[in-house]
C-alpha positions as MATLAB code, in Angstrom:
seq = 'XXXXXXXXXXXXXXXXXXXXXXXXXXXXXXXXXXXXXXXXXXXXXXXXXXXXXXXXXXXXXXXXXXXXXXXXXXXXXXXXXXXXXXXXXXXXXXXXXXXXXXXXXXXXXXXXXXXXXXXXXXXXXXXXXXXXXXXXXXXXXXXXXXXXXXXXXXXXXXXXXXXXXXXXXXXXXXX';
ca = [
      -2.115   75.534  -41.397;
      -3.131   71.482  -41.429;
      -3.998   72.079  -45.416;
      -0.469   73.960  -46.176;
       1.334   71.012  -43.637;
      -0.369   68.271  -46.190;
       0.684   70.136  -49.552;
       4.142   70.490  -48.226;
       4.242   66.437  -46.958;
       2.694   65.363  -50.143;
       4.821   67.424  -52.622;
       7.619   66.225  -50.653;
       6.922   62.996  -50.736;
       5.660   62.860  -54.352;
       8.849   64.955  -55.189;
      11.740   62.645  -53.338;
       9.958   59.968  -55.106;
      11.454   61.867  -58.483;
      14.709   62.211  -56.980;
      14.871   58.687  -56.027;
      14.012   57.211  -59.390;
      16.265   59.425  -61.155;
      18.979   57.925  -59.211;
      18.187   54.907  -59.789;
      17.455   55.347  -63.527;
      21.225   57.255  -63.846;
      22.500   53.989  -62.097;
      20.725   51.183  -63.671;
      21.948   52.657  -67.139;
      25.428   51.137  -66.479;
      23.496   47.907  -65.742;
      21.143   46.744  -68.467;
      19.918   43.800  -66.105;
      19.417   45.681  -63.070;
      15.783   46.318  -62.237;
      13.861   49.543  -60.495;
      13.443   49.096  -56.924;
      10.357   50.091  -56.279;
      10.492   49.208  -52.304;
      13.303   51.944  -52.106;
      11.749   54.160  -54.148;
       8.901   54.257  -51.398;
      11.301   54.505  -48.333;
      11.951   57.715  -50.386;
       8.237   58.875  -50.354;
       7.891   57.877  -46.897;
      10.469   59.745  -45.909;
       9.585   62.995  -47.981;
       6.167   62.889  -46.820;
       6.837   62.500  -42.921;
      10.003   63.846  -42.449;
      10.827   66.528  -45.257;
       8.090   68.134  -45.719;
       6.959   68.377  -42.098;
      10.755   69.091  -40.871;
      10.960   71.967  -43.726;
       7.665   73.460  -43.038;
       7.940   74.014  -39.758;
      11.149   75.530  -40.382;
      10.540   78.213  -43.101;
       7.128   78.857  -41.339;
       9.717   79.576  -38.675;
      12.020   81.708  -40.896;
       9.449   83.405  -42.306;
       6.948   84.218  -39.256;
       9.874   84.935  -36.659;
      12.768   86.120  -38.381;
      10.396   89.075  -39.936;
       9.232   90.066  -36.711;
      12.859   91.073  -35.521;
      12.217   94.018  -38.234;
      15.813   93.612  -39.499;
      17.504   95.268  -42.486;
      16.634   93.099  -45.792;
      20.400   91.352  -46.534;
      20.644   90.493  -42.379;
      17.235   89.188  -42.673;
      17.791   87.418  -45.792;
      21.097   86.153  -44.172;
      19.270   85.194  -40.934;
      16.759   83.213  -42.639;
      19.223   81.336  -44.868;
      21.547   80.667  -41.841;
      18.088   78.953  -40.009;
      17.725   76.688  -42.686;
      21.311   75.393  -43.122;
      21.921   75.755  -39.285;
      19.114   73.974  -37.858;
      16.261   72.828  -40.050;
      18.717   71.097  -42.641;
      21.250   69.298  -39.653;
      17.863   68.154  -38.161;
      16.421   66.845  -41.238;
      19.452   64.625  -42.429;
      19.652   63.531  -38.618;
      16.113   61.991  -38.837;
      16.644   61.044  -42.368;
      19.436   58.746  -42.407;
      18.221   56.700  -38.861;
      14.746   56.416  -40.251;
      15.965   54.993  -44.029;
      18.204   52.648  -42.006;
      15.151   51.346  -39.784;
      12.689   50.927  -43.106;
      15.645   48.812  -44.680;
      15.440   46.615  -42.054;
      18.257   47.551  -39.970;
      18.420   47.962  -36.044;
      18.750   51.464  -34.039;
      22.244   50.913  -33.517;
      23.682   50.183  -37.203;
      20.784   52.700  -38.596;
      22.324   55.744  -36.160;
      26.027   54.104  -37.169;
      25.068   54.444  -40.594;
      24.079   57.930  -39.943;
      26.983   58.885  -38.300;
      29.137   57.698  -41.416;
      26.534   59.312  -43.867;
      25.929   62.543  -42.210;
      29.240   64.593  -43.323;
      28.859   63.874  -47.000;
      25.081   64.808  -47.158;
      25.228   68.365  -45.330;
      28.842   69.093  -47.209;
      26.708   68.521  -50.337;
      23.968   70.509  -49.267;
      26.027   73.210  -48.230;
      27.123   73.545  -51.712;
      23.502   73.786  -52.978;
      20.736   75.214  -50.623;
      22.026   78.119  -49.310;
      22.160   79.566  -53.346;
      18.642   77.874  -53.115;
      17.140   79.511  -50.381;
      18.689   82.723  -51.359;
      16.483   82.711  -54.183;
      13.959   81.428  -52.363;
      13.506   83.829  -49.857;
      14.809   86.657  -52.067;
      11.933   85.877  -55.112;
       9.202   84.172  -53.753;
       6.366   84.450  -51.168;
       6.231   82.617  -48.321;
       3.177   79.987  -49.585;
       5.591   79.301  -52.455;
       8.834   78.809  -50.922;
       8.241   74.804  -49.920;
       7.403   74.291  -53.465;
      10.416   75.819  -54.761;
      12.560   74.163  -51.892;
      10.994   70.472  -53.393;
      11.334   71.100  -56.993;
      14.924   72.146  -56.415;
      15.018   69.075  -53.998;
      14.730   66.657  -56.939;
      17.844   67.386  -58.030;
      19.584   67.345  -54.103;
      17.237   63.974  -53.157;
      19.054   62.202  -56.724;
      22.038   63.023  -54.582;
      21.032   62.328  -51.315;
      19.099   58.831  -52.605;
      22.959   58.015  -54.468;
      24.528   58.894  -50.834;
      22.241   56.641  -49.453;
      22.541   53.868  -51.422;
      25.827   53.658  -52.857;
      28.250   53.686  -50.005;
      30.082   50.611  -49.601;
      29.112   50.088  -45.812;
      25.419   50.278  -46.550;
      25.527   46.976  -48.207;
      27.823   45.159  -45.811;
      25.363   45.398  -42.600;
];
C-alpha cells in the first residue's frame, strides 16, 4: 500500500509538472520575452505529489475495493465507480487544490479560499467534460494497479488546463 501511495504521489507530481510547463510553453509563445517560471512550475509538483496523487488514490482504491464488493451488474458498477470519482474524489481534490496554490503563492487563507471560490466552477465544469469519458475507459480497460497511471497521463492534458485556470484569471493577479 505505502509503495503504490508513493508511485501514485510521484507520477502525479512528476506528471502535473508536464501539464504545468506545457501551459506555460503554449503561453510564453505569444511572448518571445517572457521567461519559464520555474517557482510555479513546482507549486504544480507540490501539489501533484501531496494532494493529487494521494486524494486520487485513496479514491479509486475506494472505487475499486468497495464499489466491487456491492457485487453489482457491470454498467451500474461501472456507473457507480465513475459517479465516485466526479462526485466526491474530484470536488475534494479541486477544493484542496485551489486554497493550497493560493497559500504557496503567497497569499492568506482568506483571499486563497476567495480565490477558490471564484476558480472552483470553471475547473469541475471542465473536468466534467473530460474525466468521466476518462474514467470510463479507465475502469472499463484497465486493472486496478494501472488506473492512477492512466488517470495522470490523461491528467497532463486536464493539469495544462487546470495550470491556465489557475494562472490566467484576471483576479489572480490583482490580490
Amino acid at each position: 500500500m505505502a509503495l503504490a501511495l508513493a508511485k501514485s504521489a510521484t507520477t502525479s507530481g512528476v506528471l502535473m509538472t508536464v501539464g504545468d510547463i506545457l501551459c506555460q510553453a503554449i503561453t510564453l509563445r505569444s511572448s518571445p520575452n517572457a521567461k519559464l517560471d520555474l517557482t510555479r512550475t513546482g507549486r504544480f509538483a507540490a501539489a501533484g505529489f501531496l494532494l493529487h496523487g494521494p486524494i486520487f488514490h485513496a479514491g479509486f482504491r475506494f472505487a475499486d475495493k468497495k464499489v466491487a464488493a456491492l457485487a453489482l451488474k457491470p454498467r451500474v458498477e461501472l456507473a457507480l465507480k465513475v459517479a465516485i470519482l466526479q462526485l466526491a474524489t474530484f470536488p475534494a481534490y479541486l477544493a484542496a487544490f485551489f486554497p493550497a496554490m493560493g497559500m504557496m503563492e503567497g497569499r492568506g487563507w482568506a483571499s486563497s479560499s476567495k480565490r477558490s471560490i471564484e476558480l472552483f466552477p470553471k475547473a469541475y465544469t471542465a473536468g466534467l467534460c473530460f474525466w468521466p469519458f476518462v474514467n470510463i475507459v479507465n475502469f472499463s480497460y484497465f486493472q486496478p494497479s494501472q488506473r492512477m497511471v492512466v488517470a495522470n497521463v490523461a491528467g497532463v492534458f486536464f493539469n495544462t488546463a487546470l495550470s491556465f485556470i489557475n494562472s490566467s484569471n484576471p483576479k489572480n493577479r490583482e490580490e
